[in-house]
DOROGU-946185 format. One line per field, with one value per atom (N, C-alpha, C): residue number from 0; residue in three letters; atom name; x, y, z. Coordinates in Angstrom, 3 decimals, padded with zeros to 6 digits. Example, Ala and Ser with C-alpha at 12.3 -4.5 7.8 and 13.67 -1.06 7.14 Angstrom:
2
nr 0/0/0/1/1/1 $
rest ALA/ALA/ALA/SER/SER/SER $
atom N/CA/C/N/CA/C $
px 013.190/012.300/013.200/012.850/013.670/012.900 $
py -005.690/-004.500/-003.300/-002.250/-001.060/000.030 $
pz 007.800/007.800/007.800/007.080/007.140/007.870 $
END
This chain:
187
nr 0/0/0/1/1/1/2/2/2/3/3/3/4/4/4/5/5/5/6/6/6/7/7/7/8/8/8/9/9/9/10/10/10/11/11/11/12/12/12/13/13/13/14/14/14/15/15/15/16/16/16/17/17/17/18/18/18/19/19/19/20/20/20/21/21/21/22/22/22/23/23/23/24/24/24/25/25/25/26/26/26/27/27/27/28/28/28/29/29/29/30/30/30/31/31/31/32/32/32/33/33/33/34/34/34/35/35/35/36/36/36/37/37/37/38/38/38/39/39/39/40/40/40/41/41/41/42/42/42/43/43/43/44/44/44/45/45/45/46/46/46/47/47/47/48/48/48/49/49/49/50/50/50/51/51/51/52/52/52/53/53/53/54/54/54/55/55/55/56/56/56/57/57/57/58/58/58/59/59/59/60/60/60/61/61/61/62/62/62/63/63/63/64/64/64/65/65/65/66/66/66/67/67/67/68/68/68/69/69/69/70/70/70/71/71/71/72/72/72/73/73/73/74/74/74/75/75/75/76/76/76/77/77/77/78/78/78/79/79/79/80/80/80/81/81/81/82/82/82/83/83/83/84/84/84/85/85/85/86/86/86/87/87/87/88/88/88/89/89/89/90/90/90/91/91/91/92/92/92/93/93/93/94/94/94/95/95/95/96/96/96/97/97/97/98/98/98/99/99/99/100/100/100/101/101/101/102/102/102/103/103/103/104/104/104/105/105/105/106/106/106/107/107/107/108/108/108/109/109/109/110/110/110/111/111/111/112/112/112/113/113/113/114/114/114/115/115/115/116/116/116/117/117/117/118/118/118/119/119/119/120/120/120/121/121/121/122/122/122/123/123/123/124/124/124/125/125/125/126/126/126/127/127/127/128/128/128/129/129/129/130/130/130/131/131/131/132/132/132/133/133/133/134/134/134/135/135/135/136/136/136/137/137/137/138/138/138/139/139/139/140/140/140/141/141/141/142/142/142/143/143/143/144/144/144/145/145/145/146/146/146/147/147/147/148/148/148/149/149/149/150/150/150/151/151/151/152/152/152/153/153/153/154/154/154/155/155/155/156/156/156/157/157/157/158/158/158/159/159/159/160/160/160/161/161/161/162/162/162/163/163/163/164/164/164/165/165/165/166/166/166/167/167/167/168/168/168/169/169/169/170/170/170/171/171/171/172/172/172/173/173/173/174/174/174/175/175/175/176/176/176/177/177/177/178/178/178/179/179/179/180/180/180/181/181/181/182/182/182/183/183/183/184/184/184/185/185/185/186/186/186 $
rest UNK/UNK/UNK/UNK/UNK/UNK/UNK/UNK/UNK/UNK/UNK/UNK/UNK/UNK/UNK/UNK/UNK/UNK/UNK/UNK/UNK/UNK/UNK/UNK/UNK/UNK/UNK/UNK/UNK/UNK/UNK/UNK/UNK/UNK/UNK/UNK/UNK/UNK/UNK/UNK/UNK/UNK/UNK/UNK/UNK/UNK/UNK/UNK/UNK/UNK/UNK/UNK/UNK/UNK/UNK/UNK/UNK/UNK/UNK/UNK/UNK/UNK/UNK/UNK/UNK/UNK/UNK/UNK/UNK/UNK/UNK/UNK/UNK/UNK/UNK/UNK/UNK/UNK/UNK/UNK/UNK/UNK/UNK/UNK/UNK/UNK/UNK/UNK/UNK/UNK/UNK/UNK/UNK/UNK/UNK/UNK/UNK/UNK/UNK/UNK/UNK/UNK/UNK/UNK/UNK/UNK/UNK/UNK/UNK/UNK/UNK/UNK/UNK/UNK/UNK/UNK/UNK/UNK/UNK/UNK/UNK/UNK/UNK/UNK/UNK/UNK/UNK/UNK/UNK/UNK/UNK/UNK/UNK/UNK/UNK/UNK/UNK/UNK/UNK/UNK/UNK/UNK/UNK/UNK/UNK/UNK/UNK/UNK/UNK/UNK/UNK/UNK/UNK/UNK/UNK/UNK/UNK/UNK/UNK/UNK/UNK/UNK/UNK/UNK/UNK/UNK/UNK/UNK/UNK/UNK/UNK/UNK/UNK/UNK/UNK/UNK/UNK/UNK/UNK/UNK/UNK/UNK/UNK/UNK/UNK/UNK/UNK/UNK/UNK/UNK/UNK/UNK/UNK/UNK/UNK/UNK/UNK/UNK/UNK/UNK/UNK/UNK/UNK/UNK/UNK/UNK/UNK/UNK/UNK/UNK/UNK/UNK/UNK/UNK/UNK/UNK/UNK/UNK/UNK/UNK/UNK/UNK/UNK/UNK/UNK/UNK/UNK/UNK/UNK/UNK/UNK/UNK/UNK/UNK/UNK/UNK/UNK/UNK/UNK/UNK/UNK/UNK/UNK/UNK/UNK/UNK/UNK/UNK/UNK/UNK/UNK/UNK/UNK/UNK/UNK/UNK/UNK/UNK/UNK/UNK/UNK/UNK/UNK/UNK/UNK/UNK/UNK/UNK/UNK/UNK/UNK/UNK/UNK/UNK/UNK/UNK/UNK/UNK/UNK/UNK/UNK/UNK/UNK/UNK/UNK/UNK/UNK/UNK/UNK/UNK/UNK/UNK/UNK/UNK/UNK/UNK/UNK/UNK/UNK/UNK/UNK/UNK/UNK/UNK/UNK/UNK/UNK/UNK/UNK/UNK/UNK/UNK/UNK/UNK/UNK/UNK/UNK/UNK/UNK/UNK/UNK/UNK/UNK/UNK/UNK/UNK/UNK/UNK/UNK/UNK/UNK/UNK/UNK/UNK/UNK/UNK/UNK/UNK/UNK/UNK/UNK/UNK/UNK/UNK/UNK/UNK/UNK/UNK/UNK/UNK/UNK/UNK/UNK/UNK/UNK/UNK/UNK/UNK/UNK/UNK/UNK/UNK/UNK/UNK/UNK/UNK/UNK/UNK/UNK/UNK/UNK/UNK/UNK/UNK/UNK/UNK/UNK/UNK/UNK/UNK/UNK/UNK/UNK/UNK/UNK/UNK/UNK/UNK/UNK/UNK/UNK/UNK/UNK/UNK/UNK/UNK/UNK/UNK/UNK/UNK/UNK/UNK/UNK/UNK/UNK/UNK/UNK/UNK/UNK/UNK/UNK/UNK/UNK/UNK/UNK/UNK/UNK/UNK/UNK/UNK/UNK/UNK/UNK/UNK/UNK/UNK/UNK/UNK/UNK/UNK/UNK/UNK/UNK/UNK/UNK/UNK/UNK/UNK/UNK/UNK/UNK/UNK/UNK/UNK/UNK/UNK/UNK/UNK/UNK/UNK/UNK/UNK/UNK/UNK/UNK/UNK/UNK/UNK/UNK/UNK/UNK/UNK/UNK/UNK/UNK/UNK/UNK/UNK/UNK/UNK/UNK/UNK/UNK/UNK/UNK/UNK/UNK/UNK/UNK/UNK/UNK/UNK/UNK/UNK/UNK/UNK/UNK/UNK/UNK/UNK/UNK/UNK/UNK/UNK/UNK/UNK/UNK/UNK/UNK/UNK/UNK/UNK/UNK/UNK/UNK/UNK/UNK/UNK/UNK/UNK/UNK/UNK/UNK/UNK/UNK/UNK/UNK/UNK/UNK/UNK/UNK/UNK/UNK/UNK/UNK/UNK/UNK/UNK/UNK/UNK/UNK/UNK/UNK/UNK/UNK/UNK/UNK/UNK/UNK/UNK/UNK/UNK/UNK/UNK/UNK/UNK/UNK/UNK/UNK/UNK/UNK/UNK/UNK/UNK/UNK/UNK/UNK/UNK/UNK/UNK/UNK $
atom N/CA/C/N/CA/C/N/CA/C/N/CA/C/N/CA/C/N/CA/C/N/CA/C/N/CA/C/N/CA/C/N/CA/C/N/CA/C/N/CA/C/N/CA/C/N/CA/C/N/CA/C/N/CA/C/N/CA/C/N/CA/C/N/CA/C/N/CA/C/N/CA/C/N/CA/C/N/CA/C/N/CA/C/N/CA/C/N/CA/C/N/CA/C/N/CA/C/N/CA/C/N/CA/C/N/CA/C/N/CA/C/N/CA/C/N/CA/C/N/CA/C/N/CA/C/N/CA/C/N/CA/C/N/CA/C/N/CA/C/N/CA/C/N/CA/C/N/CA/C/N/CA/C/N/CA/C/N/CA/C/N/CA/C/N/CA/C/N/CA/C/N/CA/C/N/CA/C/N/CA/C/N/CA/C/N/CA/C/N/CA/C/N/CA/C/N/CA/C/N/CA/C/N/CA/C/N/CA/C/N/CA/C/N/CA/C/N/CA/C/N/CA/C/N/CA/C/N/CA/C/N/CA/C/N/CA/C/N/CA/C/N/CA/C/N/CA/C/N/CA/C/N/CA/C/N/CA/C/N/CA/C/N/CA/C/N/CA/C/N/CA/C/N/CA/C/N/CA/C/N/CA/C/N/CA/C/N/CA/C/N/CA/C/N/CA/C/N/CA/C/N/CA/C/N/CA/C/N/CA/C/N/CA/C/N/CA/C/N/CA/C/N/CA/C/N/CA/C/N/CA/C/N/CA/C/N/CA/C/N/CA/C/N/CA/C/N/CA/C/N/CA/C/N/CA/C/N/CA/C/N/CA/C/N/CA/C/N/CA/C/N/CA/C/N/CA/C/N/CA/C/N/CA/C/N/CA/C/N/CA/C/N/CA/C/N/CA/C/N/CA/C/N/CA/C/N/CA/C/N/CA/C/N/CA/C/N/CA/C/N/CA/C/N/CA/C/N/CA/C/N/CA/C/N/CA/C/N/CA/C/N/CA/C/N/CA/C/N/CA/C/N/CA/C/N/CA/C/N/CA/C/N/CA/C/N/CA/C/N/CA/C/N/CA/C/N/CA/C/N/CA/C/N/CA/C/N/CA/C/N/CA/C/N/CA/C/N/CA/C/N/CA/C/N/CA/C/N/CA/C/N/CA/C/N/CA/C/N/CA/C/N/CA/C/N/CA/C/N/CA/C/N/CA/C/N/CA/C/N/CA/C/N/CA/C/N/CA/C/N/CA/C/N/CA/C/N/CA/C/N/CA/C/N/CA/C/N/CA/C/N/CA/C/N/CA/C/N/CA/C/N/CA/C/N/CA/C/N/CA/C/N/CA/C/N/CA/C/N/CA/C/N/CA/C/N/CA/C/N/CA/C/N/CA/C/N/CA/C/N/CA/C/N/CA/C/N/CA/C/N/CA/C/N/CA/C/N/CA/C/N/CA/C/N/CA/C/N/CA/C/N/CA/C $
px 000.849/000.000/000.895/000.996/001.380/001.493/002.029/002.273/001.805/000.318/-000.085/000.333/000.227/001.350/000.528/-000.330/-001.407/-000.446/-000.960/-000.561/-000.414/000.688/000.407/-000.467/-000.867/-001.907/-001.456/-002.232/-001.460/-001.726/-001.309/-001.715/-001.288/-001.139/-000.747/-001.630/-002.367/-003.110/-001.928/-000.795/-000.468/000.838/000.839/001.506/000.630/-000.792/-001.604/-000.965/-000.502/000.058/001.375/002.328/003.193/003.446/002.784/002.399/002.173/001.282/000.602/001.605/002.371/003.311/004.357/004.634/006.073/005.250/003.747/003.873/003.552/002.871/002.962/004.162/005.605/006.818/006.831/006.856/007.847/006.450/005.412/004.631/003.335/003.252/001.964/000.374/-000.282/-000.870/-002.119/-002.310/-003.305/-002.856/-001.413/-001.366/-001.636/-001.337/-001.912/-003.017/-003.759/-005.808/-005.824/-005.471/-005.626/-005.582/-004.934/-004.892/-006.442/-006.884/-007.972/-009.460/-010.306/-011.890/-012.494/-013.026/-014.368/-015.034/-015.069/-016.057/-015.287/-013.863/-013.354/-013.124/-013.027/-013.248/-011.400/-010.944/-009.878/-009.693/-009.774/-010.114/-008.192/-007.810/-006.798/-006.390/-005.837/-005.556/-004.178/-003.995/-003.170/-002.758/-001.355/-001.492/-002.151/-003.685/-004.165/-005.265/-005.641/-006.090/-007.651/-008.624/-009.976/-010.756/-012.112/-012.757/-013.956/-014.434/-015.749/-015.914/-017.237/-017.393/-017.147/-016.053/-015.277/-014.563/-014.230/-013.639/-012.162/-010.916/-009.499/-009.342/-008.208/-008.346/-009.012/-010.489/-011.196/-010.526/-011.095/-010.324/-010.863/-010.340/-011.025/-011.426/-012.391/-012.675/-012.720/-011.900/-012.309/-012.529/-014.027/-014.255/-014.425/-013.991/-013.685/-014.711/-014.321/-015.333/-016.837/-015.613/-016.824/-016.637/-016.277/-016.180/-014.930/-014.625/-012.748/-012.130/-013.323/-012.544/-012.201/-012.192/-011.635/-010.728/-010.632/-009.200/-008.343/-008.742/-007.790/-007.093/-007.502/-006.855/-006.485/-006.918/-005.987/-004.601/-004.614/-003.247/-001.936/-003.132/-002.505/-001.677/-002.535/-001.990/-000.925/-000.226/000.746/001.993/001.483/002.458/003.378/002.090/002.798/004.223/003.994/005.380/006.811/006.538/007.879/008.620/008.549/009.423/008.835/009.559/009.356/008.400/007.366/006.546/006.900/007.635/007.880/006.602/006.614/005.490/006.550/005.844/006.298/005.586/004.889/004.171/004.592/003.721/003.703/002.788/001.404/000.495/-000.073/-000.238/-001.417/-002.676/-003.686/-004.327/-005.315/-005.794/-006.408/-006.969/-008.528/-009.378/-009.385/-010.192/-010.232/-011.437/-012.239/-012.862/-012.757/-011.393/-011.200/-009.684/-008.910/-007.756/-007.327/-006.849/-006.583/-004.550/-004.212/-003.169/-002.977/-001.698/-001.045/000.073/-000.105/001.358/001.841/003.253/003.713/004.139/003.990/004.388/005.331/006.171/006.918/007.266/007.818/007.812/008.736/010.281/011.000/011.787/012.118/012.978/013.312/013.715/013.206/012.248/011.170/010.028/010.261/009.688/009.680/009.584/009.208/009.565/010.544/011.253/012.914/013.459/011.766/011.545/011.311/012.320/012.329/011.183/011.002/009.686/009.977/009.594/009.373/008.010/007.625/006.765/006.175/005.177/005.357/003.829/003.731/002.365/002.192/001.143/000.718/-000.937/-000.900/-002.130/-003.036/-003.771/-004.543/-005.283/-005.140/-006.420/-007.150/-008.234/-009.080/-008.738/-008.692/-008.763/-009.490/-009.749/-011.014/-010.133/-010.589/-009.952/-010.763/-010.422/-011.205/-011.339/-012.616/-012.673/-011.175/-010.388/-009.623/-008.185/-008.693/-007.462/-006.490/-006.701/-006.135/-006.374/-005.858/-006.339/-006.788/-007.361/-007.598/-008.196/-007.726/-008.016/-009.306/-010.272/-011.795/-011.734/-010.805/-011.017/-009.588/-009.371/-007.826/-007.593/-007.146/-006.398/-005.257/-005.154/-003.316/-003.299/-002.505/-002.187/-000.892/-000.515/001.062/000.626/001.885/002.409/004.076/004.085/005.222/006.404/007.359/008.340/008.922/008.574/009.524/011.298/012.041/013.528/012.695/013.921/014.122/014.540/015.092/015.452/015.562/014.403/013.849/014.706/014.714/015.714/015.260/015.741/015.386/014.698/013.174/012.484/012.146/013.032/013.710/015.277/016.210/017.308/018.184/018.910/019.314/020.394/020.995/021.978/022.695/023.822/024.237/023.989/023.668/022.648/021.671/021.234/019.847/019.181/017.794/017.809/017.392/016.953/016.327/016.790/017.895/018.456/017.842/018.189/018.487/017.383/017.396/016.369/017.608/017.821/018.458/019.831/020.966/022.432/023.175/022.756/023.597/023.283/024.064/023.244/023.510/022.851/023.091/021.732/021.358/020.361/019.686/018.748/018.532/019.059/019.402/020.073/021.629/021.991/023.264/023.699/023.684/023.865/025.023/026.225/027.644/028.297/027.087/027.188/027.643/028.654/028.657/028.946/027.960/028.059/029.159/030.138/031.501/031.655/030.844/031.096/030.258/031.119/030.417/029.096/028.082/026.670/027.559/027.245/028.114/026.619/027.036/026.206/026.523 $
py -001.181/000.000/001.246/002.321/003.431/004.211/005.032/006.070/007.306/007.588/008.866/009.971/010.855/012.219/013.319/013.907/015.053/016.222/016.739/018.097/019.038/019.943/020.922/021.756/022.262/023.680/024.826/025.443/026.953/027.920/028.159/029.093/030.342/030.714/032.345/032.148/034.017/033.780/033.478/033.896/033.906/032.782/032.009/030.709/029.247/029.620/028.878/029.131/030.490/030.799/030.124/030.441/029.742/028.089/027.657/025.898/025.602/026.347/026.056/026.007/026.933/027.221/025.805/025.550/024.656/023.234/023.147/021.703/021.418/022.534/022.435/022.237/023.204/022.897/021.452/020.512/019.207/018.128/018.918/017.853/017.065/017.517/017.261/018.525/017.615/018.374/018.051/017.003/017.140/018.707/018.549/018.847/020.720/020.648/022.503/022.725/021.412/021.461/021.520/020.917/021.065/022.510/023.330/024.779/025.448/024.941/025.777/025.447/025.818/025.379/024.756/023.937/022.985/024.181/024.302/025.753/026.855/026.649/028.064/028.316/029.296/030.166/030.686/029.784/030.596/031.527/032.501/032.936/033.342/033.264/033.388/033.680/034.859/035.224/034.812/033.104/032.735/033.016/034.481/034.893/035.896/036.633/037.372/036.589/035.233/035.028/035.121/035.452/035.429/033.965/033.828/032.751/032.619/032.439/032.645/033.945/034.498/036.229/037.283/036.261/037.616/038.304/039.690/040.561/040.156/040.558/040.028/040.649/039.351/040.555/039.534/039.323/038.226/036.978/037.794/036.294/034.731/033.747/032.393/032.300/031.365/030.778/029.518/029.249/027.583/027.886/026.746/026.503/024.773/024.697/023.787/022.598/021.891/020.625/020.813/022.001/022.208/021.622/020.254/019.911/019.849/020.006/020.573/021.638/022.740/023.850/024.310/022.987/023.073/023.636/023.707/024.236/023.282/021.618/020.707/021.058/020.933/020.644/022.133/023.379/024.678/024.507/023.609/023.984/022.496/021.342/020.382/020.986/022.337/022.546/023.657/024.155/024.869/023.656/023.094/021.350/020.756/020.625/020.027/020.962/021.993/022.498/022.235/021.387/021.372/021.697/022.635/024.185/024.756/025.219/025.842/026.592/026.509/028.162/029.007/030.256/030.834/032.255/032.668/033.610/034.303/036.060/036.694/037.300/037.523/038.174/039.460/040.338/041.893/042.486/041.955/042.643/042.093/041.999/040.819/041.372/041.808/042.511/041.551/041.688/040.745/040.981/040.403/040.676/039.340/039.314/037.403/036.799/036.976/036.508/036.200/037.751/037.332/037.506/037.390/038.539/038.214/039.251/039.341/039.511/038.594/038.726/038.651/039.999/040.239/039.790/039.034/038.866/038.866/038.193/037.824/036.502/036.039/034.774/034.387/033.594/033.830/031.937/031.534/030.879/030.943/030.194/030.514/028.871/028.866/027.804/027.060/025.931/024.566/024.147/024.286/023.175/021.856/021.017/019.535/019.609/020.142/020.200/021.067/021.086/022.258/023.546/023.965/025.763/026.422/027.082/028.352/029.283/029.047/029.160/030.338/031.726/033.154/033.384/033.227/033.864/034.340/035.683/036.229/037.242/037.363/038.686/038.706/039.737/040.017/039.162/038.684/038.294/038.321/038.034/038.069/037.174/036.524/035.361/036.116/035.790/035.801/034.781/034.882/033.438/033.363/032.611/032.355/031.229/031.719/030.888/029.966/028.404/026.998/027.145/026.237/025.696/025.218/024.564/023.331/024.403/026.189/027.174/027.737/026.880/026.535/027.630/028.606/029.215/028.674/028.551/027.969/029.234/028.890/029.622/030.057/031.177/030.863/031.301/032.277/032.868/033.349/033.004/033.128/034.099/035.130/035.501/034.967/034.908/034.904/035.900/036.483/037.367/036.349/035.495/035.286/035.632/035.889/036.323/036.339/036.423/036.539/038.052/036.704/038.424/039.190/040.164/041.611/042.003/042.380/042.982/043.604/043.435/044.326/045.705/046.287/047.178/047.912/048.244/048.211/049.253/049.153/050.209/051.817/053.259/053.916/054.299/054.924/055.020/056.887/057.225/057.156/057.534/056.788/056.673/057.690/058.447/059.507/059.496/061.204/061.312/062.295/062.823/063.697/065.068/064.872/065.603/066.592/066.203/066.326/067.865/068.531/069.438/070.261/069.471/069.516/068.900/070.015/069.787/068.469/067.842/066.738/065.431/065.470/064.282/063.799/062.663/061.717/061.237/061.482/061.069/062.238/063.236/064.603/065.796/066.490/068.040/067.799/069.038/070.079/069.671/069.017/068.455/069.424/069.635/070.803/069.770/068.035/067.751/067.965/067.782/068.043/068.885/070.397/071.687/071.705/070.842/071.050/070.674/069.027/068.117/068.552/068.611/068.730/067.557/067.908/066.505/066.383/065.337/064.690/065.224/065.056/066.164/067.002/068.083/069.571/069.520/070.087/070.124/071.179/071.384/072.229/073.047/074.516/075.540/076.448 $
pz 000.000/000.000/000.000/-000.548/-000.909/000.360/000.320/001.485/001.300/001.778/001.323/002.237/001.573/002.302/002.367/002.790/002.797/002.314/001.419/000.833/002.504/002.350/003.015/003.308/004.688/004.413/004.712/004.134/003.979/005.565/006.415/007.287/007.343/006.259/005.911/004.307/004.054/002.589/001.187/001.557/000.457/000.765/001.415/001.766/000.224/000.459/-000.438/-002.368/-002.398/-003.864/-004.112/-002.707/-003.013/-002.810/-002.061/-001.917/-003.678/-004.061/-005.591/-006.946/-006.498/-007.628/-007.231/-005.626/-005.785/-006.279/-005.848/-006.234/-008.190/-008.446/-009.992/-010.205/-009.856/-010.428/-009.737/-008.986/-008.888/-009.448/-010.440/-010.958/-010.126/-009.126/-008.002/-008.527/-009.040/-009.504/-008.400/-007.898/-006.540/-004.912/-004.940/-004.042/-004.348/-006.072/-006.312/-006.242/-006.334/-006.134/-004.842/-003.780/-002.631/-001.752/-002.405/-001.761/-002.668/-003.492/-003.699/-003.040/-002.955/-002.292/-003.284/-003.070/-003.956/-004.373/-005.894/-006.765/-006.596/-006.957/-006.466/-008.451/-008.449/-009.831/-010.552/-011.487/-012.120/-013.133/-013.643/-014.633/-015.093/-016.065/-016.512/-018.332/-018.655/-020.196/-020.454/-020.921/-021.652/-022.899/-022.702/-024.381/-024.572/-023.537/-024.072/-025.129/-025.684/-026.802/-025.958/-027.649/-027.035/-027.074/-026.826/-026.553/-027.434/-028.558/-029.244/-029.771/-028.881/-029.423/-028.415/-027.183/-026.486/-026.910/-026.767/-027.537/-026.617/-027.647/-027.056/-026.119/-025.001/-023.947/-022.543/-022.930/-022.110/-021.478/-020.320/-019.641/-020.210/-019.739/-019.551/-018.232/-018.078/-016.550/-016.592/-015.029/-015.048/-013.378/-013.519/-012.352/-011.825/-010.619/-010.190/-010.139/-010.865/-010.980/-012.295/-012.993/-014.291/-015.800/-015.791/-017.192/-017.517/-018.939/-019.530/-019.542/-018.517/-018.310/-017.143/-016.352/-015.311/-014.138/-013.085/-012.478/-012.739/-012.390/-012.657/-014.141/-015.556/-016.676/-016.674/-016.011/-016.489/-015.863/-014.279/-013.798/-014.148/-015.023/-015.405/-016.620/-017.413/-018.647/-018.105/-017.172/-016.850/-016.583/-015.510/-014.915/-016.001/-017.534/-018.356/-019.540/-019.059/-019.230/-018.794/-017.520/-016.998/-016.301/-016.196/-015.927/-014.391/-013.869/-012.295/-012.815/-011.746/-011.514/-010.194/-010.876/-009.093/-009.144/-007.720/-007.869/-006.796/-006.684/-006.068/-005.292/-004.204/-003.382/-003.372/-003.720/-003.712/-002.931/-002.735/-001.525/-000.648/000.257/001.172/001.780/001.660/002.073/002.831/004.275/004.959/005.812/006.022/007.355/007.783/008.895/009.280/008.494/007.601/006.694/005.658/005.152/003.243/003.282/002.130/001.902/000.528/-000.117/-001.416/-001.764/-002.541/-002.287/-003.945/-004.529/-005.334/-005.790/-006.572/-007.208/-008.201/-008.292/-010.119/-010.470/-011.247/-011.668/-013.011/-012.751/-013.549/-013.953/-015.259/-016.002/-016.741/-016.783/-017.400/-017.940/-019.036/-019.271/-020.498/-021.050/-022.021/-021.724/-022.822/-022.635/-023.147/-022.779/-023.199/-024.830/-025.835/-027.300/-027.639/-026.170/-026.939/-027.172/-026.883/-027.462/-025.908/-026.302/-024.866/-024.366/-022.811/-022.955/-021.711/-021.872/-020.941/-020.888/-019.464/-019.600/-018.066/-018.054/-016.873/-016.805/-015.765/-015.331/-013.821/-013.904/-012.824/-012.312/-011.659/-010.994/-009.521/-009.015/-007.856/-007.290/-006.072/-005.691/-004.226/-004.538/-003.370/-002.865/-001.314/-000.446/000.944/001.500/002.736/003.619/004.936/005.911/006.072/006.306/006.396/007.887/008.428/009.735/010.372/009.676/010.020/010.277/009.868/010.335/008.674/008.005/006.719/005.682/004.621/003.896/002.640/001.897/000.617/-000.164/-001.883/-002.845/-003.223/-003.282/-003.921/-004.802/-005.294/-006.712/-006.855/-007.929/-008.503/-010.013/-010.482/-011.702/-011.238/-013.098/-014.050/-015.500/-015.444/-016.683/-016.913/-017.781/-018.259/-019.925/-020.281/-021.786/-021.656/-022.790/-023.083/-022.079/-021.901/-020.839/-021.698/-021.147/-021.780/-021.205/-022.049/-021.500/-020.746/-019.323/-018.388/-018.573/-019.543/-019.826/-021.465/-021.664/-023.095/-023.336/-024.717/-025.536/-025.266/-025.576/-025.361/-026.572/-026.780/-028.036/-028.307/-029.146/-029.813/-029.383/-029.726/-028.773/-029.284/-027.781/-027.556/-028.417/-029.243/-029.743/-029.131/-029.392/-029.299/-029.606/-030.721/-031.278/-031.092/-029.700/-029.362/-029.217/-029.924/-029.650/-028.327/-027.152/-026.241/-025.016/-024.398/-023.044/-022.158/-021.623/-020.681/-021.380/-022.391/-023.059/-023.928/-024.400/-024.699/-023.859/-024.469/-024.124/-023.854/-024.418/-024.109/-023.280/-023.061/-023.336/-021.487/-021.036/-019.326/-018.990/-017.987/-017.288/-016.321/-015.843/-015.013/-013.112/-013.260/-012.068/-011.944/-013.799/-013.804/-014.818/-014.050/-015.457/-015.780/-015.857/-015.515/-017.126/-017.194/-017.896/-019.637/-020.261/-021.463/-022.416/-023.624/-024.185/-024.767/-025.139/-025.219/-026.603/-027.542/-028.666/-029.046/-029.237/-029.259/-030.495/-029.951/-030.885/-031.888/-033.485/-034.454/-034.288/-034.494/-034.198/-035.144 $
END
């Protein structure tokens, strides 16, 4: 007989996001259902793509124990990537009834067909404290898409040139009036 191992419970709200993310990454896809409530609601824009005659943009929803659009097959269809899911806690907001917790999630790596896979957003779950002390998920966003450089190019990128003091690469800044650009503007 097998050795069953009870998923962890979460006793902090946003302990339940991160329980969720480590057991998707090591492939436990019961123990990421286990932090959510029976009928708890995911709604998530994979991509941004739309659904029928939602305009783009529209989320999806999966609710728990509703068919193929499930919570199970949405967080089976993250699992089967492979790849760590880490999240980052940014807000916790909490009474002893609800609390809403902010974060980011992130997705980075080789996927199992080879192709490099970035991807990242911002999201939010509602969560509710259980009898048993435990927090569990009732309603969950995900925004992932594709990640952006950390440090996007400058648009339109600065010259020397420039006719308009402290905007691009050159020129006397009103923090630094001292500043002269390395070659002289021809006048």
């Amino acid at each position: 007989m097998p050795d069953v191992i009870e998923p962890p419970a979460a006793r902090r709200p946003e302990e339940a996001l991160e329980l969720v993310s480590q057991a998707l990454s090591d492939g436990d896809l019961e123990a990421a259902l286990a932090q959510y409530e029976k009928g708890a609601l995911l709604a998530y824009w994979p991509l941004c793509l739309s659904r029928g005659d939602d305009p783009p943009g529209t989320p999806r929803r999966a609710i728990d124990g509703e068919g193929d659009g499930d919570v199970r097959s949405t967080l089976a269809c993250v699992m089967e990537l492979r790849l760590p899911l880490s999240v980052r806690i940014a807000t916790v907001l909490e009474t002893p009834e609800l609390a809403l917790v902010i974060c980011e999630r992130r997705v980075a790596g080789t996927g199992p067909d080879g192709a490099r896979v970035q991807l990242s957003g911002h999201g939010c779950a509602v969560l509710r404290p259980q009898p048993d002390g435990a927090w569990r998920i009732a309603a969950d966003a995900w925004r992932v898409g594709a990640e952006l450089p950390l440090d996007p190019a400058e648009i339109p990128p600065g010259t020397n040139g420039d006719p308009v003091p402290s905007e691009g690469q050159s020129g006397a800044s009103p923090l630094n009036p001292d500043a002269r650009p390395k070659h002289p503007v021809p006048g």
